[in-house]
C-alpha positions in Angstrom: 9.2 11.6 30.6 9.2 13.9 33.3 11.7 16.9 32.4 11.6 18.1 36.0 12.4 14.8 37.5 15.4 14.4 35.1 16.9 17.8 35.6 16.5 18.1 39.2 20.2 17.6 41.4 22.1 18.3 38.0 24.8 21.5 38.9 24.0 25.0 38.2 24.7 25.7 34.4 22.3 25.4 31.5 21.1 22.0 32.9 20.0 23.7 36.1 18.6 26.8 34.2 16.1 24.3 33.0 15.3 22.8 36.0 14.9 25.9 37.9 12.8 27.6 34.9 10.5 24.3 35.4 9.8 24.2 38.7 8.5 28.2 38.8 5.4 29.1 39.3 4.9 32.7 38.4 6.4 34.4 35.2 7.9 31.1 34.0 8.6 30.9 30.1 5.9 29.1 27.5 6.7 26.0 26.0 7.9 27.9 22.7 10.1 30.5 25.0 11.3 27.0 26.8 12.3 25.5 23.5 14.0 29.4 21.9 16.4 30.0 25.5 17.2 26.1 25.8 17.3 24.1 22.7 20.7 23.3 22.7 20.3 21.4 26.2 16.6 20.3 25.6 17.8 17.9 22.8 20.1 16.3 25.3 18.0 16.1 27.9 15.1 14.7 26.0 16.9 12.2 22.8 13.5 11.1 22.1 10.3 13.1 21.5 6.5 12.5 20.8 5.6 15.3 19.4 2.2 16.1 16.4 3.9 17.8 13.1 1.5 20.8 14.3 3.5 21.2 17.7 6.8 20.5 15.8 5.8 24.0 13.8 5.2 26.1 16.8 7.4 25.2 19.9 10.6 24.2 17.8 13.0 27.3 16.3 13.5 26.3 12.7 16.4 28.3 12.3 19.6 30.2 15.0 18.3 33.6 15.5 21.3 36.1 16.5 21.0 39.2 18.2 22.6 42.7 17.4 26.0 41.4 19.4 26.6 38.3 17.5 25.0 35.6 20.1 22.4 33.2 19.6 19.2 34.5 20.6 17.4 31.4 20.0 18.3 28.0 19.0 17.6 26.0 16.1 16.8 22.3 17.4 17.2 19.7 15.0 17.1 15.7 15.0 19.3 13.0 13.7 16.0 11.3 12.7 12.1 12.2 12.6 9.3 9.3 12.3 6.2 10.0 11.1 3.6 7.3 11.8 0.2 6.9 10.5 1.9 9.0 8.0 -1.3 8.4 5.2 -3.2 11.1 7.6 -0.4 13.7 7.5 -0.8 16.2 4.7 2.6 17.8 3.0 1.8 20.9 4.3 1.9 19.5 7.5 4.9 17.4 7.5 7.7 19.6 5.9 8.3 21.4 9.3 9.5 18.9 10.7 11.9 17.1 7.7 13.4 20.4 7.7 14.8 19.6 10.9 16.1 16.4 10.3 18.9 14.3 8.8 16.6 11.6 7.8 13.3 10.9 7.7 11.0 7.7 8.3 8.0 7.6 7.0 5.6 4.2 8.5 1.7 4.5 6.8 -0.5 2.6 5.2 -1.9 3.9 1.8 -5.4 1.6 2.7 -6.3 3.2 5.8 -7.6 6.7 6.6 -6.2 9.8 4.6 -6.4 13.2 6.0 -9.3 14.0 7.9 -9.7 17.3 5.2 -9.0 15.2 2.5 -11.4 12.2 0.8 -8.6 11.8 -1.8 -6.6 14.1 -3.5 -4.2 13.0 -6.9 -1.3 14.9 -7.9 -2.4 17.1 -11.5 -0.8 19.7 -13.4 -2.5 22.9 -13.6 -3.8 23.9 -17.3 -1.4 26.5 -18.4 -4.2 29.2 -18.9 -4.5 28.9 -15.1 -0.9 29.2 -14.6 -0.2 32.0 -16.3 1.2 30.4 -19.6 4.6 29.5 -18.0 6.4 26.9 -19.3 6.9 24.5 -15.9 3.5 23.2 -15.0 2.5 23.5 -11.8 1.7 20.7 -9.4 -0.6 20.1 -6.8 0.1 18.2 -3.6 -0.7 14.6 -2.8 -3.6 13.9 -0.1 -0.3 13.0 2.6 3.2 12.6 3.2 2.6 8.9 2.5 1.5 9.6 -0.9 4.1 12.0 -2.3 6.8 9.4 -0.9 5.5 6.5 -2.5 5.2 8.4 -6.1 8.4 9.5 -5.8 9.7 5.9 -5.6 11.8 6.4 -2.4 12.6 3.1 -0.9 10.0 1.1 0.2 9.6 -1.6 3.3 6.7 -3.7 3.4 5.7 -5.0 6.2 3.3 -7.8 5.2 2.9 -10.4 8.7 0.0 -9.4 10.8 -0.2 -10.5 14.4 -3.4 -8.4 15.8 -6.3 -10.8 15.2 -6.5 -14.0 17.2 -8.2 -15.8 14.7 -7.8 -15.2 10.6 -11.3 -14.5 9.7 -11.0 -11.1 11.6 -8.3 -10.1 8.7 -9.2 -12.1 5.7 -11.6 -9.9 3.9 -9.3 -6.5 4.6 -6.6 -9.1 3.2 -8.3 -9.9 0.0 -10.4 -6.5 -0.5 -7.5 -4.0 0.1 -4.2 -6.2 0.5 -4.2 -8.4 -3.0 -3.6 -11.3 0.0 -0.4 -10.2 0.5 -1.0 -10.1 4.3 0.7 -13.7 5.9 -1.6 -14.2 8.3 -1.4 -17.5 11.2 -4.2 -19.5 11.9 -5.3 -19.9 15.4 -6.0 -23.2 17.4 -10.1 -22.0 17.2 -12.2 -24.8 16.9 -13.1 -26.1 13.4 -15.9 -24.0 11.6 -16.0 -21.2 14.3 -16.2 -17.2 13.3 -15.1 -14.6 15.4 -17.7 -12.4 13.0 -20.7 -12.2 14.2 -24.0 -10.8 12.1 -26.6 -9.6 14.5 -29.9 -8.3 12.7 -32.1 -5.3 14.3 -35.4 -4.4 13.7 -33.9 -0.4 13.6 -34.8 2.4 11.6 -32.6 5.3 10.8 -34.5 9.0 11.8 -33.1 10.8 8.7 -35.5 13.9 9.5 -36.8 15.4 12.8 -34.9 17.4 15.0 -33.2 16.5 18.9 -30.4 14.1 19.6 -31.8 11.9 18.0 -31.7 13.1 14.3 -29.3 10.9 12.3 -29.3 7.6 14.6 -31.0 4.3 15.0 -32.3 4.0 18.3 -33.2 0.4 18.4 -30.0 -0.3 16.9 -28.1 1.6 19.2 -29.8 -0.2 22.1 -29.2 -3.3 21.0 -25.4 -2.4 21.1 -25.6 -1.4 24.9 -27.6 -4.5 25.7 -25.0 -6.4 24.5 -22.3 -4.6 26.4 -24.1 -4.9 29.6 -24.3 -8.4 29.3 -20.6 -8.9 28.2 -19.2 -6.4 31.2 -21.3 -8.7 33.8 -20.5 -12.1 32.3 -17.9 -14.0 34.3 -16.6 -15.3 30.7 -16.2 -11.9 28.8 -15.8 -9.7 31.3 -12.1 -9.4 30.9 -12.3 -8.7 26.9 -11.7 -4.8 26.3 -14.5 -3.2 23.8 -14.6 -0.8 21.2 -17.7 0.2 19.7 -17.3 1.7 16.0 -20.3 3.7 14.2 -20.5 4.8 10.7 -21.4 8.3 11.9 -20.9 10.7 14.6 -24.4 10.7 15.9 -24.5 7.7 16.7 -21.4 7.3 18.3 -23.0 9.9 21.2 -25.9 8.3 21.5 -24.5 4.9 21.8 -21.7 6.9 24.7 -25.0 8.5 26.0 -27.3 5.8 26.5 -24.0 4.1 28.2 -23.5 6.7 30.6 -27.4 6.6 31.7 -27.1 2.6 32.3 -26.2 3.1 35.9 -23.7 0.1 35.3 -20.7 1.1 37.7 -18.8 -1.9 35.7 -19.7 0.2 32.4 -18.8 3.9 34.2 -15.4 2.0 35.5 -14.3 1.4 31.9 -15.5 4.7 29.7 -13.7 6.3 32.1 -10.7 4.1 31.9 -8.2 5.3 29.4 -5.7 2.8 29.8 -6.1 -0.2 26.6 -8.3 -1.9 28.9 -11.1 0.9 28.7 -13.9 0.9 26.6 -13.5 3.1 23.9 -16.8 4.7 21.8 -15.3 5.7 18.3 -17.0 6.8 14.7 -15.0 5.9 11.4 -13.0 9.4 11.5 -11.2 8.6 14.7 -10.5 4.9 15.4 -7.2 4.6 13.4 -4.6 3.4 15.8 -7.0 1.5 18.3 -7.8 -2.1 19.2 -9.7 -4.0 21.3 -10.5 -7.4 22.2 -14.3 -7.0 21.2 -14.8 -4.5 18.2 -19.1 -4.0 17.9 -19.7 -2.1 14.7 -23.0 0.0 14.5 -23.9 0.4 11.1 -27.3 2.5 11.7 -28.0 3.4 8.7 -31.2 1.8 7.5 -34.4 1.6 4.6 -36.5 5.0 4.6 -40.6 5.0 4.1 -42.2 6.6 1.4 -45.6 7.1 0.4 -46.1 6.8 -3.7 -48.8 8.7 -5.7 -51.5 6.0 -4.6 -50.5 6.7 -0.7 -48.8 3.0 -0.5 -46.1 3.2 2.0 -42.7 1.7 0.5 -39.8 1.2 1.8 -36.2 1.7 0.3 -32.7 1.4 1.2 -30.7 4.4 0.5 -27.4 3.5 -0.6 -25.9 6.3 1.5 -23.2 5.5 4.4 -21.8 8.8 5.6 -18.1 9.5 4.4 -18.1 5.6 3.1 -19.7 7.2 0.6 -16.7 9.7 -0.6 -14.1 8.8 -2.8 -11.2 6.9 -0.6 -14.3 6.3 1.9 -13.6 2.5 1.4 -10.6 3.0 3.3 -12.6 4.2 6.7 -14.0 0.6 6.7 -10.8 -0.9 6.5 -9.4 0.7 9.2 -13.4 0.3 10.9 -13.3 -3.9 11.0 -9.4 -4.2 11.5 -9.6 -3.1 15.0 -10.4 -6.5 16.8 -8.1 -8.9 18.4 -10.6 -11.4 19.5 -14.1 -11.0 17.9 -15.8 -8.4 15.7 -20.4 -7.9 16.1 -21.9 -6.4 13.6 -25.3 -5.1 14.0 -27.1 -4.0 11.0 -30.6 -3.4 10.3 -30.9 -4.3 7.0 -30.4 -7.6 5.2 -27.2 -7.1 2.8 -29.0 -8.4 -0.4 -31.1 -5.6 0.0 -28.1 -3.4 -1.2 -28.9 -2.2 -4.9 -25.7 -1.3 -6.2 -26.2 -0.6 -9.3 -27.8 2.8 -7.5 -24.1 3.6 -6.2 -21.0 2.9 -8.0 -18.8 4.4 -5.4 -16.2 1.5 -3.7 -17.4 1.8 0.0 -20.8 0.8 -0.4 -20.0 -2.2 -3.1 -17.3 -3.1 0.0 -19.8 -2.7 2.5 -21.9 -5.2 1.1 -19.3 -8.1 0.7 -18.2 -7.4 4.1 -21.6 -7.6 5.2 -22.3 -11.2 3.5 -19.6 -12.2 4.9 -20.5 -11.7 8.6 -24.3 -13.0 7.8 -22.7 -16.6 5.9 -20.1 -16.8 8.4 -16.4 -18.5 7.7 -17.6 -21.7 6.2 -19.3 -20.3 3.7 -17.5 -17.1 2.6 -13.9 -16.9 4.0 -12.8 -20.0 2.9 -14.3 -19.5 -0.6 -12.7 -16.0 -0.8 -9.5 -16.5 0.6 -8.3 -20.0 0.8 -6.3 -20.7 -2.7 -5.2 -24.6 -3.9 -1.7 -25.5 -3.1 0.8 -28.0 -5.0 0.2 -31.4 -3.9 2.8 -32.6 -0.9 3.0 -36.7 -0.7 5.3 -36.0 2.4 2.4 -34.1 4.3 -0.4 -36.7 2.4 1.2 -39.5 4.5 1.9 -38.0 7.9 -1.6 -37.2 8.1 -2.5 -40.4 7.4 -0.1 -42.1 9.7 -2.0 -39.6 12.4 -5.4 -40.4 11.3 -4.5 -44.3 11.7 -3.5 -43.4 15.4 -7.5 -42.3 15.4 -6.5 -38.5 15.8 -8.6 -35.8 14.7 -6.2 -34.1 11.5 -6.4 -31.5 9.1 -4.3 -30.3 6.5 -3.1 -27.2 4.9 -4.3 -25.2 7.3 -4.9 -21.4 6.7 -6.4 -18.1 4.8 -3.4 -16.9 3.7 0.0 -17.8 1.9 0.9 -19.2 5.8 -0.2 -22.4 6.2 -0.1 -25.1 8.8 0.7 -28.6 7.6 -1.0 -30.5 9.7 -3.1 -29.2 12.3 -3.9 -32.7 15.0 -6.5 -32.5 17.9 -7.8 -35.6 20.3 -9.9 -37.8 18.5 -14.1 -36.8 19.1 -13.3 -33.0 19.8 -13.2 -29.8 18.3 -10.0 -28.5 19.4 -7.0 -28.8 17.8 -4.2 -29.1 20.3 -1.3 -29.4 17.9 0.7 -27.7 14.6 2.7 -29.7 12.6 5.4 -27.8 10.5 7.1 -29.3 7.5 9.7 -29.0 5.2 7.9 -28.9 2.0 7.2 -26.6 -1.2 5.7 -24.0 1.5 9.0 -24.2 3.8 11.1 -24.1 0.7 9.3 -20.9 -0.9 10.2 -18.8 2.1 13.1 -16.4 1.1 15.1 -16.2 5.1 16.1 -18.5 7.8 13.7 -16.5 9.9 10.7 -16.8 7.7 11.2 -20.9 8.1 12.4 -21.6 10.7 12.3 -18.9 13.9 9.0 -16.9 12.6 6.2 -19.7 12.5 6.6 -21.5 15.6 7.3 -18.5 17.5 4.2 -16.6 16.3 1.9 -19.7 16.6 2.8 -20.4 19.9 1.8 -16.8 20.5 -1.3 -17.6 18.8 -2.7 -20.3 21.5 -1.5 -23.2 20.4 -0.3 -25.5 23.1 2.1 -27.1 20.7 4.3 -26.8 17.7 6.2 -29.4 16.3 8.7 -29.4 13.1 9.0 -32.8 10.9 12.4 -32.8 8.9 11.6 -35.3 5.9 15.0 -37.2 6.9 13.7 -37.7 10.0 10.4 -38.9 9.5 12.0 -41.4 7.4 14.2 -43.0 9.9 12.2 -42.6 13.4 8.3 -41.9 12.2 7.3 -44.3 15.3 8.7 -42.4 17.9 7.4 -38.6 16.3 3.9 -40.2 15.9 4.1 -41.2 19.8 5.3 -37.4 20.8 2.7 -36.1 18.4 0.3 -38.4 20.2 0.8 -37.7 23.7 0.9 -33.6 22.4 -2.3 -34.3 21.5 -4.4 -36.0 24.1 -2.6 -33.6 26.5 -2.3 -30.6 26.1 0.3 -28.7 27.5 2.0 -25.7 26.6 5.4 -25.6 25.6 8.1 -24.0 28.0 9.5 -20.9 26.9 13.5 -21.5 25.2 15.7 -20.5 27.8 18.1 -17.6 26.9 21.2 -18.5 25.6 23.7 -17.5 27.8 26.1 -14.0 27.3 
C-alpha cells in the first residue's frame, strides 16, 4: 500500500502530519521515529500490515512512553490480531514481540517443513538441577519455533488436510505417505493413464569435494545438464509458458547453476531470472525455497561417488552418504519442502543410481528418505506410487455396474480412481485413447464417509473441474435406478466430446 498515496488530500491534523512528514525530503523521521510520533493514526491508516517478527521488534513502540508533563511521548501500537505464517521457521525468541501486541494470535505452520534456519531441531528439556543451581522449578528450554511450543501446549488445532498445488497426484504422494501418514486428500487429475509428472534423469557427474575456485563443492556436468534442459524448455513452443524453479541440495551449486545461466546469452533466460513476478525463474538451495512454486521444479542433487585409491593403488569408487543439511537431524524436512514445490512436473537429475545408497552407513532420516524418493522417480508411478499409496477400498456393486453399463457402450473406464482417501468413481474417456474426458461421482461408502455437505457435495466437483477435467458428473443411486438410459447417453456424448463445463452462474442478491 502506498501510505503517501492514502494520506494525501486528507485535512490538516494528525492525518496530514503524516502525509506531510512522508513526502519530505531532508530531515524527515526514520521509520521507528514515524511509528513513536504517529502510532495512534498509523494503525488506522494502515488496518493491515506485512511486517517480519524482526521489524515488529524495532519500528513498533511496545509500550506508551510519557514525558515529564504527563503526555504521550510515544505510542504503543497494538493489533486486534497478529498471523504468523510459516510459523515452524519462527523461533520463540522471535515471535513474542509481536504476541505482546496483540489480542490474539494465529499461528499457520507446518511442523514437516523447514525449522529455523539456526535450528536443525531443538526438543524442549529440563536442565539437571546441578546446572540450575539446585532450585526446585526446573528450568526449560525453548522449542525450535513458535509452531512447536504451540502444538505441545495443546492450544487448538486446525488441520488443513486438502491440497490443491500439484496438477497431478504423483507430485504429492510420496510427501503424503513419508511425512503426512496419508492424511493429505489429494484429487486426481485427467492425466493420461500411466503417465508421471516425475521425471529421473541420470548424469554421468561427479561431485569436486576437494580443490579450490568456484567450482569446489558442485557437479559440473550435472549442473550443465540442468541448463541444457532449461534452454530447451524456455525455446520450446510447448513449455515455454511453464514457470521454473530449480532446487539444489547445496548452496554451491545453486550459483553455479545461476552462473552458468547468466553466461548462456539466452535473452529468453535473462528475461525470466530477472523476472520477479511468479512467472520468473527462480534458482533456490534447500535453505530458501519454502513458500515458492513453479510449474517446473528441476532438483539438482549433485552430490555424487568419490575415487579412492586402496593400498594396492586400485582406484574405487564409493558413494558417500553425505547430503549437506539433509544430513542433520530434522534435515528430512528440507526435502519435503524441496519436491513439494511443483504444480505441473518435478526433474530430478542425479548422478548416481539410488541402489547404490548403502544405508546401513547412515541411519539419519534424510538420506533413508532420499533414497525412496529417488526410486520412486527412477520406477516411475506404475510401479512405485500406486504400490505405496493406493490402499483397497470396500467393494461398491453400485459403482461395479455403472462401469459396466459404460464399458458395454465401448467407453474407455476406470474405477476408484486416486492416491489418496479422494477417489473418483468412475473415471470414462473415448474408447482407443488415453485421455479421460469424464469423472463420475457417486453416492457410495466414499460419499457417505465424508463428515460435511461441503466435503460431498460442493468440494469434489468444484476442485476437479479446477483440476482439468472437462466434465463432472454426480449419479444419485435413485436415479440411476429409474433413468440409467438417459445418464449413460449424457455420459456418452461427455465423453466423445469434450467440452468444458460452463461456470454456475451466481445466484442472484
Amino acid at each position: 500500500m502506498n501510505l503517501v498515496r492514502l494520506v494525501q488530500g486528507l485535512p490538516i491534523g494528525i492525518y496530514g502530519q503524516v502525509a506531510r512528514e512522508l513526502t519530505k525530503v531532508r530531515r524527515k523521521l526514520s521509520i521507528r521515529g514515524l511509528m513513536a510520533r504517529y502510532g495512534d493514526a498509523i494503525p488506522t491508516l494502515m488496518p493491515c500490515s506485512l511486517m517480519s517478527p524482526d521489524s515488529v521488534a524495532r519500528f513498533l513502540p511496545a509500550e506508551d512512553e510519557i514525558d515529564k508533563d504527563g503526555k504521550i511521548k510515544r505510542h504503543k501500537i497494538e493489533f486486534d490480531t497478529v498471523v504468523f505464517d510459516e510459523a515452524s521457521q519462527i523461533p520463540v525468541a522471535d515471535a513474542i514481540g509481536a504476541m505482546g501486541r496483540a489480542k490474539a494470535v494465529i499461528v499457520v505452520g507446518d511442523s514437516q517443513q523447514m525449522p529455523p534456519s539456526t535450528a536443525f531441531g531443538g526438543r524442549s528439556t529440563a536442565v539437571d538441577e546441578e546446572e540450575s543451581g539446585g532450585d526446585d522449578e526446573p528450568t526449560f528450554e525453548d522449542l525450535e519455533s513458535i509452531l512447536s511450543e504451540c502444538v505441545e501446549s495443546n492450544l487448538p488445532r486446525l488441520y488443513l488436510e486438502c491440497h490443491y498445488r500439484s496438477r497431478h497426484e504423483a507430485l504429492i504422494t510420496f510427501s503424503n505417505q513419508a511425512f503426512y501418514e496419508g492424511r493429505l486428500t489429494t484429487f486426481p487429475s485427467p492425466a493420461p493413464a500411466g503417465s508421471n509428472p516425475v521425471k529421473f534423469h541420470k548424469v554421468d557427474g561427479e561431485f569436486l569435494r576437494t580443490g579450490t575456485g568456484d567450482d569446489l563443492r558442485t557437479n559440473p556436468q550435472e549442473a550443465r545438464a540442468v541448463v541444457d534442459d532449461i534452454l530447451r524448455r524456455v525455446n520450446d513452443p510447448e513449455s515455454r509458458h511453464q514457470s521454473i524453479c530449480v532446487v539444489t541440495l547445496n548452496i554451491q551449486q545453486q550459483r553455479l547453476i545461476r552462473r552458468l545461466l547468466e553466461e548462456s546469452g539466452d535473452d529468453k533466460v535473462s528475461a525470466l531470472l530477472e523476472d520477479e513476478s511468479d512467472d520468473g525463474m527462480i534458482i533456490r538451495n534447500l535453505e530458501s525455497v519454502q513458500g515458492d512454486e513453479r510449474d517446473v521444479v528441476m532438483l539438482s542433487v549433485a552430490f555424487a561417488h568419490e575415487e579412492k585409491v586402496d593400498k594396492d593403488g586400485n582406484k574405487r569408487r564409493k558413494l558417500p552418504l553425505r547430503f549437506g543439511p539433509l544430513n542433520n537431524e530434522g534435515g528430512e524436512r528440507r526435502l519435503n519442502v524441496a519436491v513439494t514445490r511443483a504444480r505441473e512436473e518435478l526433474a530430478v537429475f542425479c548422478s548416481f543410481d539410488p541402489d547404490e545408497m548403502r544405508l546401513s552407513e547412515n541411519p539419519s532420516r534424510g538420506p533413508a528418505l532420499l533414497k525412496e524418493f529417488l526410486l520412486i522417480a527412477r520406477d516411475g508411478a506404475e510401479k512405485s506410487g500406486d504400490l505405496i499409496a493406493r490402499r483397497p477400498t470396500d467393494p461398491d456393486r453400485h459403482r461395479e455396474a455403472v462401469a459396466q453399463a459404460l464399458r458395454d457402450r465401448g467407453l474407455q473406464v476406470r474405477e476408484n480412481v486416486g492416491l489418496s482417501k479422494f477417489r473418483i468413481d468412475i473415471a470414462v474417456g473415448p474408447s482407443g485413447s488415453d485421455e479421460w474426458t469424464t469423472a463420475i461421482l457417486l453416492d457410495g461408502p466414499g460419499w457417505a464417509a465424508r463428515t460435511t455437505s461441503n466435503d460431498r457435495d460442493v468440494l469434489p466437483p468444484a476442485v476437479l473441474r479446477m483440476m482439468g477435467w472437462p466434465s463432472v458428473k454426480r449419479i444419485w443411486l435413485p436415479a440411476w435406478q429409474e433413468e440409467h438410459d438417459r445418464i449413460l447417453d449424457e455420459i456418452e456424448e461427455a465423453a466423445n466430446n469434450p467440452q468444458p463445463e460452463p461456470e454456475p452462474e451466481p445466484e442472484p442478491e
